[in-house]
C-alpha positions in Angstrom: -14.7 -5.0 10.6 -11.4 -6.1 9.5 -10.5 -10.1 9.9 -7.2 -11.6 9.8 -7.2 -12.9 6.6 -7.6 -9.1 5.4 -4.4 -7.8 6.6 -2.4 -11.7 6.5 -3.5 -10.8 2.8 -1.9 -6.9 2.7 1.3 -8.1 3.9 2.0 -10.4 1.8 1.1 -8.1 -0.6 3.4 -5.5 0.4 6.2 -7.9 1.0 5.6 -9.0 -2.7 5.9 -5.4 -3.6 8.8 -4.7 -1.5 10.6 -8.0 -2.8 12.6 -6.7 -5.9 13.4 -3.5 -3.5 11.8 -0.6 -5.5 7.3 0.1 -5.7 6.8 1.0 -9.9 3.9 2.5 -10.3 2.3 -0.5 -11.7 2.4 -1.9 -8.1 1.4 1.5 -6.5 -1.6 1.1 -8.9 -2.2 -2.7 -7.9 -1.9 -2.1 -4.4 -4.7 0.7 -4.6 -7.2 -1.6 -6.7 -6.7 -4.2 -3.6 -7.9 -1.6 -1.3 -10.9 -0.5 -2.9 -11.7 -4.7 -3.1 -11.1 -4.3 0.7 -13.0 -1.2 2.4 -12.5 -2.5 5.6 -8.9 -1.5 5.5 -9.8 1.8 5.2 -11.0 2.2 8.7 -7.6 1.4 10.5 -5.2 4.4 11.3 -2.4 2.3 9.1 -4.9 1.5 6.1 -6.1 4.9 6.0 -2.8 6.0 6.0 -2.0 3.9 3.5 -5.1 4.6 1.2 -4.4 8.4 1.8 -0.7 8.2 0.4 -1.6 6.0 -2.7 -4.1 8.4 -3.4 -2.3 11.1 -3.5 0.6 9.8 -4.9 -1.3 8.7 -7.9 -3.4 11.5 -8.3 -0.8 13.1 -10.8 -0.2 9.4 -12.7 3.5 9.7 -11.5 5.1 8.3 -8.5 7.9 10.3 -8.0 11.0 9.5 -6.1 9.8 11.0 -3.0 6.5 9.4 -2.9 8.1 6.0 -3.6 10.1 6.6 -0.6 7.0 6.9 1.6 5.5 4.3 0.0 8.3 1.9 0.5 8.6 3.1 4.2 5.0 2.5 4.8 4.5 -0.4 3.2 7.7 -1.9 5.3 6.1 -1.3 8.3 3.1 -2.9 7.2 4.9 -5.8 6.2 6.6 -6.6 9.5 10.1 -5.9 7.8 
């Protein structure tokens, strides 16, 4: 089960990511090592969402400009924004 501290912990994590306005692909690739450190994420509709679109995303080792969009839109609603 997923506690408070869990997601408390992904939004700041996405807000810090969302902070300088644009996701490289060093943060995409940060942001996906926090969610295999956090399984529990996984079993929400949002973190599965989430885990589904840095997956694929990454899967070519580019994040391209539309997958950067997503990300960012995704990662704003996570963050409250």
């Amino acid at each position: 089960m997923i506690c408070r501290e869990e997601w408390s912990s992904l939004r700041s994590l996405c807000r810090g990511i969302l902070k300088d306005g644009i996701v490289d692909e060093t943060e995409a690739h940060d942001l996906k090592s926090w969610l295999r450190q956090h399984p529990d994420i996984h079993v929400t509709e949002t973190g599965n969402r989430l885990c589904g679109l840095i997956d694929r995303s990454l899967r070519d080792g580019v994040l391209d400009v539309d997958e950067r969009i997503q990300l960012e839109d995704l990662l704003e609603e996570l963050a409250e924004i």
